[in-house]
C-alpha positions as CSV (number, residue, x, y, z in Angstrom):
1,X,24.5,-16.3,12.1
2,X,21.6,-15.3,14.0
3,X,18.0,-14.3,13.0
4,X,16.3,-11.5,12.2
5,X,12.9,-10.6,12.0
6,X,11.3,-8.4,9.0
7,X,8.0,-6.7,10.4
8,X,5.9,-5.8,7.1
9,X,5.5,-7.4,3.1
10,X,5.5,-4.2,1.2
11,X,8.3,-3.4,-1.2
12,X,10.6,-2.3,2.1
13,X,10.2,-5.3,4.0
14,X,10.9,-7.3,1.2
15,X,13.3,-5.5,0.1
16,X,15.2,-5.6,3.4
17,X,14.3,-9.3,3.9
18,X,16.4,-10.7,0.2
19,X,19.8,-8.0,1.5
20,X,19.5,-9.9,4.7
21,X,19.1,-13.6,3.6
22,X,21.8,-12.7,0.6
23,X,24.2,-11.9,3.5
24,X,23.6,-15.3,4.8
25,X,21.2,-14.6,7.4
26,X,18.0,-16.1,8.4
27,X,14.9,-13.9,8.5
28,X,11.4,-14.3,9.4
29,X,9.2,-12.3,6.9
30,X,6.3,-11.6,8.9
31,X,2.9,-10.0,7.2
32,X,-0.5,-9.7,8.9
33,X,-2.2,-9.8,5.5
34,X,-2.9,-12.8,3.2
35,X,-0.5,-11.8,1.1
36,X,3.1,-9.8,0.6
37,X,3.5,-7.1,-1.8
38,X,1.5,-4.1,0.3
39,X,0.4,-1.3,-1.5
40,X,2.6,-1.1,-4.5
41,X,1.1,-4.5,-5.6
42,X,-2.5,-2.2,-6.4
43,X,-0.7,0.7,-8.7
44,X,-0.6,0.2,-12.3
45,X,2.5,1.9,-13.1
46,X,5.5,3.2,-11.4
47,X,6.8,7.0,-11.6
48,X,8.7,8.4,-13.6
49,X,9.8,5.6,-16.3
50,X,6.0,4.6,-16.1
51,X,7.4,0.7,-15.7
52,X,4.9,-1.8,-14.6
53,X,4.3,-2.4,-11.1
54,X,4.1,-6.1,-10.5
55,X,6.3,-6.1,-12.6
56,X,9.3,-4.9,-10.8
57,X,7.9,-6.6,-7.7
58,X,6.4,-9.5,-8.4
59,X,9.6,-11.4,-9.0
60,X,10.9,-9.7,-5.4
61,X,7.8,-11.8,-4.3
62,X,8.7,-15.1,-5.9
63,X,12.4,-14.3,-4.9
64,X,10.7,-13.8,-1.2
65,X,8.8,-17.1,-1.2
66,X,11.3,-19.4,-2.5
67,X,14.5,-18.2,-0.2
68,X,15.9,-21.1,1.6
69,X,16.8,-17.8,4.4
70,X,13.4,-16.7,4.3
71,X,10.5,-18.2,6.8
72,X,7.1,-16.4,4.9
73,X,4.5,-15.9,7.7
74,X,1.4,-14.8,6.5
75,X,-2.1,-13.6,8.4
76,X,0.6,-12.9,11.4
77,X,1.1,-10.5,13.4
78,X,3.7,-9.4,16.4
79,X,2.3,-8.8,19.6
80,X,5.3,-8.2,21.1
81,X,9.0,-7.5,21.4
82,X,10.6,-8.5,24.4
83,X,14.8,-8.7,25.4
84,X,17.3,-6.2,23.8
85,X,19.5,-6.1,20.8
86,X,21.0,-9.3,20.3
87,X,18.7,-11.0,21.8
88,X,15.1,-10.4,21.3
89,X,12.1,-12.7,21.7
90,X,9.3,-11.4,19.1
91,X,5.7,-12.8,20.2
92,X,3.5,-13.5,17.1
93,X,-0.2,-14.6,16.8
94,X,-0.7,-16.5,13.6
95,X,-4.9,-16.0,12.4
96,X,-6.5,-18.5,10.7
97,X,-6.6,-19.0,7.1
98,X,-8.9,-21.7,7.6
99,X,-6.9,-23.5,5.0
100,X,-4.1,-26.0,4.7
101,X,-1.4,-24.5,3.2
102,X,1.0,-27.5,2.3
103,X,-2.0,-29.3,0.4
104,X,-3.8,-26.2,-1.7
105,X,-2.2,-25.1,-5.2
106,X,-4.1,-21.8,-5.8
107,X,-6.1,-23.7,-8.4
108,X,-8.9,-21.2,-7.6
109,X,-11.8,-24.0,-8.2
110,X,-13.5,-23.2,-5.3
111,X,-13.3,-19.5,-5.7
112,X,-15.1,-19.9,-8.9
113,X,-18.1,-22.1,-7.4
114,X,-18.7,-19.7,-4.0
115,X,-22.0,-17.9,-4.3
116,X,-21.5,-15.1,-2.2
117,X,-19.8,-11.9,-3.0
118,X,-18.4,-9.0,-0.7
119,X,-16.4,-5.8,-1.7
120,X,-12.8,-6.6,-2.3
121,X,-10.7,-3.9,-0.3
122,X,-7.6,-4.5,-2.1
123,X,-9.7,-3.0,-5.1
124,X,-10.7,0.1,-2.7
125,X,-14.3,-1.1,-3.0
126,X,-14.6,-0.6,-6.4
127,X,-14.6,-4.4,-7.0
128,X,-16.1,-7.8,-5.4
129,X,-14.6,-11.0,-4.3
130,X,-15.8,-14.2,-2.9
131,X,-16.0,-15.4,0.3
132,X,-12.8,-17.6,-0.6
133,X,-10.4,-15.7,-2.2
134,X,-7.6,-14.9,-3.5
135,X,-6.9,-10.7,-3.4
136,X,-5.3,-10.3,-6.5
137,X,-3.8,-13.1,-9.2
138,X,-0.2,-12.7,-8.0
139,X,-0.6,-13.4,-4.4
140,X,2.4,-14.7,-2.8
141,X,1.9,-17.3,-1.5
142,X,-0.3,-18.4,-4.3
143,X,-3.2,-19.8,-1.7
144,X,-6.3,-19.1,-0.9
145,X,-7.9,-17.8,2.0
146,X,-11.8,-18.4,3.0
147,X,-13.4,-15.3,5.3
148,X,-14.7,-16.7,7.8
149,X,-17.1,-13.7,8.2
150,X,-18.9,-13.5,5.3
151,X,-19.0,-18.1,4.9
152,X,-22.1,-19.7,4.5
153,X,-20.8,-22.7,5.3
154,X,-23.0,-23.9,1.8
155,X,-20.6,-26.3,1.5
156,X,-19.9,-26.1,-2.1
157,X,-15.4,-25.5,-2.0
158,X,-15.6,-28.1,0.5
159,X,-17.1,-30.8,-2.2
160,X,-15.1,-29.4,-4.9
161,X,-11.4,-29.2,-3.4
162,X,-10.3,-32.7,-4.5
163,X,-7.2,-31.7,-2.1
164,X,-9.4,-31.1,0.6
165,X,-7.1,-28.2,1.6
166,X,-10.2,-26.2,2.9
167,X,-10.3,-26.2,6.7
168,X,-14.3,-25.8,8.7
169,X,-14.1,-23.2,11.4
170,X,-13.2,-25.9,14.2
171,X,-10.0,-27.3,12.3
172,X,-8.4,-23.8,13.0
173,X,-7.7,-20.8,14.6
174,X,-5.3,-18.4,16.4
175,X,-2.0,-19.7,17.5
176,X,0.8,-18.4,19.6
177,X,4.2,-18.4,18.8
178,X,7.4,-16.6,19.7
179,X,11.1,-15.9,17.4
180,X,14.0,-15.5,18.5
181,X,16.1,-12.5,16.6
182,X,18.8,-10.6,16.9
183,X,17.3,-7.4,15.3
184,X,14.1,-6.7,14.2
185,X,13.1,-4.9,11.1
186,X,10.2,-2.3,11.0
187,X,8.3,-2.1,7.5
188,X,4.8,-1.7,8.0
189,X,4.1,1.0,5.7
190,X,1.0,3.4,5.8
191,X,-2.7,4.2,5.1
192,X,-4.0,6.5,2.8
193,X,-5.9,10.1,4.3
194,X,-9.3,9.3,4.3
195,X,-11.3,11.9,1.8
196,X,-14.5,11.8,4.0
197,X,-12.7,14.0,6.4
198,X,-12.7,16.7,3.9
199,X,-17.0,16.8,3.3
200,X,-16.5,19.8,1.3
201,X,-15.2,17.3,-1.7
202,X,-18.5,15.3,-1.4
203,X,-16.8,11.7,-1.3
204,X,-19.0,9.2,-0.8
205,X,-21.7,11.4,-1.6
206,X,-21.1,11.7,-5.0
207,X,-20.4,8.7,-7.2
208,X,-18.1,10.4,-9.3
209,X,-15.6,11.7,-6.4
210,X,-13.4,9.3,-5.9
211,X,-10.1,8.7,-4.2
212,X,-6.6,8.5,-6.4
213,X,-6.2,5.0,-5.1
214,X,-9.6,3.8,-6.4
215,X,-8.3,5.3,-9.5
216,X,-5.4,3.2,-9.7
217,X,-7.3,-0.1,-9.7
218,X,-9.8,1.5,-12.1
219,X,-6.7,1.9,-14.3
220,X,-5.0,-1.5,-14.1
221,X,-5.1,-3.8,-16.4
222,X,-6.0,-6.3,-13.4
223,X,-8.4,-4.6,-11.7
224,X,-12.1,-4.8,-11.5
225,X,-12.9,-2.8,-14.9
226,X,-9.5,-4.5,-16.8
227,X,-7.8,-0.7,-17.4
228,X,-11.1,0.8,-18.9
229,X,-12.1,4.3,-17.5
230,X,-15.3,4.5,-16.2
231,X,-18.1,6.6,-14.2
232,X,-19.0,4.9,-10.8
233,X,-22.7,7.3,-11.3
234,X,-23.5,5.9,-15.1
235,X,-20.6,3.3,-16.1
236,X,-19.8,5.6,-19.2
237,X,-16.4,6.9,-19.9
238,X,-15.2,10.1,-18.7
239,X,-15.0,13.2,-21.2
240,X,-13.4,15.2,-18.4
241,X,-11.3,14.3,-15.6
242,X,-9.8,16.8,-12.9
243,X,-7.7,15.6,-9.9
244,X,-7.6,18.0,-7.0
245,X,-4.0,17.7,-5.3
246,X,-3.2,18.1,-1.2
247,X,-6.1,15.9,0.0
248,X,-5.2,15.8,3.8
249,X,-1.2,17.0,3.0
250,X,-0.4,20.0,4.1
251,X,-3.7,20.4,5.5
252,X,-3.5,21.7,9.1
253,X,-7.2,21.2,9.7
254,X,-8.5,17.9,8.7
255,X,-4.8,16.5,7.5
256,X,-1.7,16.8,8.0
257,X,0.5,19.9,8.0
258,X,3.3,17.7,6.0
259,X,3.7,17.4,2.1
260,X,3.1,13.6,1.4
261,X,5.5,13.6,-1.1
262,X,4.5,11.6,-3.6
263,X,0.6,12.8,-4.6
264,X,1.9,15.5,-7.4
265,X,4.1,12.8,-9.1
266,X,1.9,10.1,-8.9
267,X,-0.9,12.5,-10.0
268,X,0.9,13.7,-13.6
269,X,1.9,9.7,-14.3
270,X,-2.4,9.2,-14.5
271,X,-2.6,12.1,-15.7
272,X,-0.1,10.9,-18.8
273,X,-1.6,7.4,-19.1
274,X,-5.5,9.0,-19.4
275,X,-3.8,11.3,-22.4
276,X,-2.0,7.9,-23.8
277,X,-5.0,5.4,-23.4
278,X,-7.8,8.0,-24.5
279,X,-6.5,11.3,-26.1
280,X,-9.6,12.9,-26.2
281,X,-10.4,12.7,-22.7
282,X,-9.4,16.4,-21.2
283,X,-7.2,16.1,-17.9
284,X,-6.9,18.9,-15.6
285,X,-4.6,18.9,-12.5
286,X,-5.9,21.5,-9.7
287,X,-2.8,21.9,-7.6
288,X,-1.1,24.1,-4.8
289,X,2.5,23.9,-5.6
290,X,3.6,21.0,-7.8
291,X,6.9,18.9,-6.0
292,X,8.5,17.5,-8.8
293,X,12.0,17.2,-6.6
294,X,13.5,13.7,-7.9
295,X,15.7,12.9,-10.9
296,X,13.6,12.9,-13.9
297,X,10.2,14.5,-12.3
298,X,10.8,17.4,-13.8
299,X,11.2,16.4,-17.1
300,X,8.1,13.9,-16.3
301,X,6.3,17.1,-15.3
302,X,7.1,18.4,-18.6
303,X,6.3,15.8,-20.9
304,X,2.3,15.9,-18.9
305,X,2.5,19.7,-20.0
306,X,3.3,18.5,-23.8
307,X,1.0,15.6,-23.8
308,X,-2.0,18.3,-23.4
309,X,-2.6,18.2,-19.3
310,X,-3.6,21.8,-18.3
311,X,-2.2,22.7,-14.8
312,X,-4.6,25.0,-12.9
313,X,-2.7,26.5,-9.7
314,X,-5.4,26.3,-7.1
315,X,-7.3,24.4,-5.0
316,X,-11.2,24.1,-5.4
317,X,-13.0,25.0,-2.0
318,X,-16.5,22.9,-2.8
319,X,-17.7,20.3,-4.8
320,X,-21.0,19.7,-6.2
321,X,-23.2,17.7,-7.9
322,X,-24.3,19.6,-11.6
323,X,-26.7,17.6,-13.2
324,X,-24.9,14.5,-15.0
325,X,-21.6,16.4,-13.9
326,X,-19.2,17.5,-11.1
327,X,-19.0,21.1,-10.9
328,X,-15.8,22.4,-9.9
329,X,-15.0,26.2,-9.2
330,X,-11.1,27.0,-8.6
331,X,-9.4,30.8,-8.5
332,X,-6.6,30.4,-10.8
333,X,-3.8,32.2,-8.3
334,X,-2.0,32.8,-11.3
335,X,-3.8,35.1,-13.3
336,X,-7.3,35.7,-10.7
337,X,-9.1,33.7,-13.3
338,X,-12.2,32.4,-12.3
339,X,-11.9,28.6,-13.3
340,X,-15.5,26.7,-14.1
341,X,-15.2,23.0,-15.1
342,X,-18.0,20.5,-15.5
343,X,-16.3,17.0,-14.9
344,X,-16.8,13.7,-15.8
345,X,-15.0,12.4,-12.6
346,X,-12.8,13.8,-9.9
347,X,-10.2,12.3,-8.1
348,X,-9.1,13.5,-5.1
349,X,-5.0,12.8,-4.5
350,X,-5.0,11.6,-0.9
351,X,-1.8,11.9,0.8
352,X,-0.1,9.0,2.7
353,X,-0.8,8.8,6.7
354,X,0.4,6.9,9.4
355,X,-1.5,3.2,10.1
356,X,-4.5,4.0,12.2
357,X,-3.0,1.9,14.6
358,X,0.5,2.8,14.5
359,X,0.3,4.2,18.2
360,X,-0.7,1.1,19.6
361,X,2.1,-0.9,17.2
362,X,4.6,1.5,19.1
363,X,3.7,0.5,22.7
364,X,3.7,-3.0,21.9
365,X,7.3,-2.6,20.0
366,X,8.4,0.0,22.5
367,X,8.9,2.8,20.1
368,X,8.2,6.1,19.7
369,X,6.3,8.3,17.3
370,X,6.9,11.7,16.0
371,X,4.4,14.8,15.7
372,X,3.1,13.6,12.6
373,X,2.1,10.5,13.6
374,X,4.9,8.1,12.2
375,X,7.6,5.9,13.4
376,X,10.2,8.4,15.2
377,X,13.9,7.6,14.4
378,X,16.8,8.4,17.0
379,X,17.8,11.6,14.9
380,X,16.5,12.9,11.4
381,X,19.5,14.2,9.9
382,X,21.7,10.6,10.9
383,X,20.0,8.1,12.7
384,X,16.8,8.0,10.9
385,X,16.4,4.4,11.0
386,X,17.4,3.5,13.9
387,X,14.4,3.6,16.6
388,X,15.0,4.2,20.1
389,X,15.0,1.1,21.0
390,X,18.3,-0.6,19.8
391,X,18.6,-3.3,17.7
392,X,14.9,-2.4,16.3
393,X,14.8,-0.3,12.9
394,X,12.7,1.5,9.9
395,X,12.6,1.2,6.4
396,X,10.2,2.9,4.5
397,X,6.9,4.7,4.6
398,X,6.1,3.6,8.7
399,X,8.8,6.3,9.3
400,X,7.6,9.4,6.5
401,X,5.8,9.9,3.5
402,X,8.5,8.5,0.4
403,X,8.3,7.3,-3.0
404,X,9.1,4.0,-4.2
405,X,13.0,4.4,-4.9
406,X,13.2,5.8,-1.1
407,X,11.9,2.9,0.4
408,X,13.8,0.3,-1.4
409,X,17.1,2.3,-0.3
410,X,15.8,2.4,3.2
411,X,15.1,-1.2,3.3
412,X,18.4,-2.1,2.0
413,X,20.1,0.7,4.6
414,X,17.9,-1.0,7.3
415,X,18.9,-5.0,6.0
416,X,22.6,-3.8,6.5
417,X,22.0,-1.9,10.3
418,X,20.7,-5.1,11.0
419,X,23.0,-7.0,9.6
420,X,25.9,-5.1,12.1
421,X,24.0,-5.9,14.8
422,X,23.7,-9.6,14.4
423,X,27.1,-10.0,13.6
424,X,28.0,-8.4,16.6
425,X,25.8,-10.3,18.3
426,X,27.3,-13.5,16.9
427,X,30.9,-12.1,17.9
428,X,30.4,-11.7,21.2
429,X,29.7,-15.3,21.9
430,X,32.8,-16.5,20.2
């Protein structure tokens, strides 16, 4: 059969690449970050069964690695897309690890002996790394990668590598390389609103704003303060937390006029956890409208009401810094109440936005984008994940804002669209 090419590591790509190598196909996984996984490999749970993340998709990683069908590329990225459906020719540049993958083991020994330390953005800055690292302990594949960046070249992982797997700026770089597919896969997934474009929430300006995704490393097991709760201002734990929903959804000035579809859900499962780890702690969700619209939110919705979360419906128009506290005012539209709360810590429940760079991915794929921003299918209602260009399709979050469960089925829907086409492909050379 012929190839096909999966663009993006998250859970759709992944996803879409295992349907298409269990149908006997050969795919070329391709990932411009160190590792695959994407963004579900930072959350601590999974709404609404709260099941462990890396849980559920760290075997779909191993499963990924270790598929004779499956060619892992890594720190690559596609430049282009060139030929038509059938019979594509996919131009990828491959950056440097600076490592040699065939000889190191992930034994981490030199990560442990580098001196310097920068801010780990898989842990939304709330944590460091080294200058050889590893993002997270479940990387696949389970390598290293030294930043070339922020190296000292003090020479220390070089003496202690007894692989000598490490490679010196000169022994690598960027390299050129082109596939040949006959469909191509689109999975590239999304960035999160940025807060600062809403000033009157004081992110970055106070140390106890922070965004819901920083809060989800705060409140993993594996991230940088091992599941405990904690101010950023003081390092104490929180007495009061309140999360302010629609940061940047439905937002027609600084966001975007769309509901990002997962922020109220994901918002009531932290909600729950705070109320299972720490009882004490007081939770309050600040919200518009709450979208609890897929089997077994609502009930999940209901079991944050019985757990003790109070639901205020309303949105807080400032922030501000109270003394030790965050002082948040909020009409409750409800009742008129006038709502004062002196928090511990806010977060702020950003809503999911297109890559920053996802016009520039669409020239160079020769696709389109919709008014909001994302990856435009032929038609909404039937031919969502098909892209204008035929042969090329979407899966998940590079196309709209979805939960997990959506873009798992719109990786496998994608797999099997692709799967047509190669076979048809394959047919007509018989």
């Amino acid at each position: 059969m012929s190839e096909v090419v999966v663009i993006g590591g998250g859970i759709a790509g992944i996803t879409a690449a295992l349907d298409l190598a269990n149908h006997g196909i050969h795919v070329h996984l391709i990932e411009r970050e160190p590792t695959i996984g994407g963004h579900m490999a930072m959350l601590d749970k999974t709404f609404p069964t709260n099941d462990c993340s890396m849980c559920i998709l760290s075997p779909k990683m191993v499963d990924a690695a270790r598929h004779p069908k499956i060619s892992l590329h890594t720190c690559t990225e596609v430049t282009s897309i060139e030929g038509e459906s059938g019979d594509f020719t996919v131009h990828v540049t491959r950056h440097p690890r600076y490592i040699k993958e065939s000889e190191c083991t992930g034994c981490d020994d030199c990560v442990a002996i580098c001196p310097v330390e920068v801010y780990n953005r898989f842990d939304a800055g709330l944590g460091v790394r080294k200058a050889i690292y590893k993002a997270h302990p479940q990387v696949v594949p389970n390598i290293v990668i030294r930043d070339a960046e922020h190296c000292i070249n003090c020479g220390l992982c070089y003496s202690i590598c007894g692989k000598r797997a490490i490679l010196r700026d000169n022994e690598d770089g960027e390299e050129q390389a082109y596939i040949k597919a006959a469909a191509v896969v689109i999975a590239t997934g999304y960035e999160v609103f940025d807060a600062t474009k809403k000033p009157s929430y004081r992110y970055r300006q106070i140390p106890d704003v922070i965004s819901s995704i920083e809060f989800e490393r705060m409140i993993n097991a594996s991230g940088p303060t091992q599941g405990a709760l904690k101010r950023l201002s003081d390092g104490t734990k929180p007495k009061k937390i309140v999360f302010v929903q629609c940061v940047g959804s439905r937002d027609c000035t600084a966001g975007s006029p769309s509901c990002s579809a997962v922020c109220c859900m994901y918002a009531v499962k932290n909600a729950l956890l705070i109320r299972e780890k720490s009882p004490e702690t007081e939770v309050t969700i600040l919200y518009m409208d709450i979208r609890a619209y897929g089997k077994g939110y609502e009930e999940f919705y209901e079991r944050a009401k019985n757990a003790g979360v109070r639901f205020v419906r309303g949105l807080p128009g400032d922030l501000y810094q109270n003394n030790a506290h965050v002082r948040v005012h909020v009409e409750n539209t409800e009742n008129r109440e006038l709502v004062k709360i002196d928090a511990d810590l806010v977060v702020l429940s950003v809503g999911i936005r297109p890559q920053t760079d996802a016009a520039a991915i669409a020239e160079r794929y020769g696709i389109t984008l919709d008014e909001t921003g994302f990856f435009a299918g032929l038609d909404q209602k039937s031919e969502h994940i098909t892209s204008i260009r035929p042969g090329i399709f979407l899966a998940g979050t590079c196309r709209e804002p979805m939960d997990i469960p959506d873009t798992v089925a719109e990786g496998g829907a994608a797999a099997m669209r692709a799967v047509i086409t190669s076979m048809k492909g394959e047919h007509a050379t018989l």
